[in-house]
N, C-alpha and C positions, 0 to 999 in steps of 0.2 A: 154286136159281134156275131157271126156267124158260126154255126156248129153244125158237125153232123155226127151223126153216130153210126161208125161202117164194120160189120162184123166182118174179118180175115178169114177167121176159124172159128171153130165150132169152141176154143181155149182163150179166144182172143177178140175183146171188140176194143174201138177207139172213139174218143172223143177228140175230136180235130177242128182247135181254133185258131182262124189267122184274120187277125187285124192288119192292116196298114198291105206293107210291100217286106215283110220279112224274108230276107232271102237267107238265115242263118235258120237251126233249124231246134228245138230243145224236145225231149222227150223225157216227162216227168213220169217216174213211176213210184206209185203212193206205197202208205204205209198198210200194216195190215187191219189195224182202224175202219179203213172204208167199208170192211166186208158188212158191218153190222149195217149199213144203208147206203146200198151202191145205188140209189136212186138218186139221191140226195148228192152223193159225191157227182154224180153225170150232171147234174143240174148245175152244181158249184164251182165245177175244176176249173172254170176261166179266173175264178177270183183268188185263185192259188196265187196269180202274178198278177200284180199292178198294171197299169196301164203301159207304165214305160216301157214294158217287157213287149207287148204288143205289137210298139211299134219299128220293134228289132229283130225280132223273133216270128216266125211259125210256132207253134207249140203243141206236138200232141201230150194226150195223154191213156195211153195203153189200159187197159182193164186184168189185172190177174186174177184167175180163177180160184175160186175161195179155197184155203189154206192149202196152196199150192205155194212150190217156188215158181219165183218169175220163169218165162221158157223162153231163150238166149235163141232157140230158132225161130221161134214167132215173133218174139221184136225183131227179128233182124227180116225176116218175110215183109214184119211192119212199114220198116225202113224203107223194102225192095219196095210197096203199093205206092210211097210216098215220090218216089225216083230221090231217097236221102243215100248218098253213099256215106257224109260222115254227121254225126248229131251230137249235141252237148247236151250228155246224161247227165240226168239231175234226180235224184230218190231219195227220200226221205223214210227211218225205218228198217221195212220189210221192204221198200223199193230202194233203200241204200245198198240194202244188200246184195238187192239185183243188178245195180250202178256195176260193183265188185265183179261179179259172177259174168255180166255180159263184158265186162273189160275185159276181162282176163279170156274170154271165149273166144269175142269177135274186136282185137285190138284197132286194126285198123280202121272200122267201122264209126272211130269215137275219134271228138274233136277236144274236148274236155271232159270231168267228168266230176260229177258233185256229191258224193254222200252223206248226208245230213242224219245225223242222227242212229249211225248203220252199223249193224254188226258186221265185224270182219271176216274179210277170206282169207287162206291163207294159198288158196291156188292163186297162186300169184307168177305171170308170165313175164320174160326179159322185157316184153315188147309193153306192158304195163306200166313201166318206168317214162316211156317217153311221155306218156299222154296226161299231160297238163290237170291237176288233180286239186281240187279245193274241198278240204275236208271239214267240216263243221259240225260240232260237237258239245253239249253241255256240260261241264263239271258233275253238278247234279241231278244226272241222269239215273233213273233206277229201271227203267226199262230195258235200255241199252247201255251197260255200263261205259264209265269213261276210257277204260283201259284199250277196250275196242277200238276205238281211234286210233290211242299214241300207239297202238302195237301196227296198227294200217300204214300210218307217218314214219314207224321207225322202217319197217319192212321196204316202203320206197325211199323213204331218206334221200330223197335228190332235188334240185333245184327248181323243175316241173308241182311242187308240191307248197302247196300253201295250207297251215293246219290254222283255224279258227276257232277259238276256245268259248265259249259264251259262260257266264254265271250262270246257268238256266239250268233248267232239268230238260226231258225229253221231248217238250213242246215246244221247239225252235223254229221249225220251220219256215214260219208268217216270219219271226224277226231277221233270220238266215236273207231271202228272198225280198223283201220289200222294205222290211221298216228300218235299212242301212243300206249302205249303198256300195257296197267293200264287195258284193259276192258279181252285183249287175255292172261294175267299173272290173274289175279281173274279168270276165268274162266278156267283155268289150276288147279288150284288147288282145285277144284273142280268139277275136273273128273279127277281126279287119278285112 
């Protein structure tokens, strides 16, 4: 797999993997976990997605500046270097939250959109309802409690909206992503 690592901004580097002929485009933004060893996460981040992900997908993965909120105009700058006008956000965390915060900013911009594991926004825009939303969430979660979710699911409550419960606590991600096939099958059919 190939990588490269391209600094935007002086706030913003990326790690940019594309296997195969992906012409669908995903932008993972991590939790706030990576800060303790972002050497290690730049080394790792392809192994966030499985292989099948590869060969459907482009995939960056954005870098946030430590204990920073995500910045909604440097992903979106991100987007502009890529020539991506729309992307299937996908955040796990502290990048759920940024899933949130760049929806509700830059709507248009989002082709779907994934928070796993995320605490909620509650700026929540009209134009947020349309965009195709898979939310996935532990029961037993102590990190990010569970109510953050169903309060995100109640607040959209519309048909675009798939909520995914797991037994787990706050370390879902890996099972969310690869190890079922419920999140990479909805997200198929919606990039046809």
């Amino acid at each position: 797999m190939k990588s490269l690592h391209l600094t935007i901004s002086k706030n913003i580097s990326v790690k940019y993997n594309k296997h195969g002929t992906g012409r669908n485009f995903i932008m993972f933004l991590h939790g706030a976990g990576v800060w303790s060893n972002v050497e290690e996460y730049l080394q790792n981040s392809h192994s966030i997605f499985g292989p099948k992900w590869y060969k459907k997908y482009t995939i960056l993965f954005p870098l946030c500046k430590e204990n920073q909120f995500w910045d909604n105009d440097e992903l979106s700058v991100l987007l502009d270097e890529f020539d991506i006008d729309k992307v299937n956000l996908i955040g796990h965390s502290w990048g759920g939250r940024g899933v949130w915060m760049f929806a509700s900013r830059y709507p248009k911009r989002i082709k779907t959109m994934v928070p796993i594991s995320a605490v909620g926004c509650k700026i929540i825009t009209p134009n947020i309802h349309k965009i195709p939303c898979y939310i996935a969430h532990g029961i037993y979660d102590k990190v990010v409690e569970f109510h953050h979710a169903v309060e995100m699911y109640r607040l959209l409550s519309c048909d675009n909206v798939t909520f995914h419960v797991l037994n787990r606590d706050h370390s879902i991600c890996d099972i969310v992503i690869n190890q079922e096939d419920r999140l990479f099958n909805w997200m198929e059919l919606r990039n046809e």
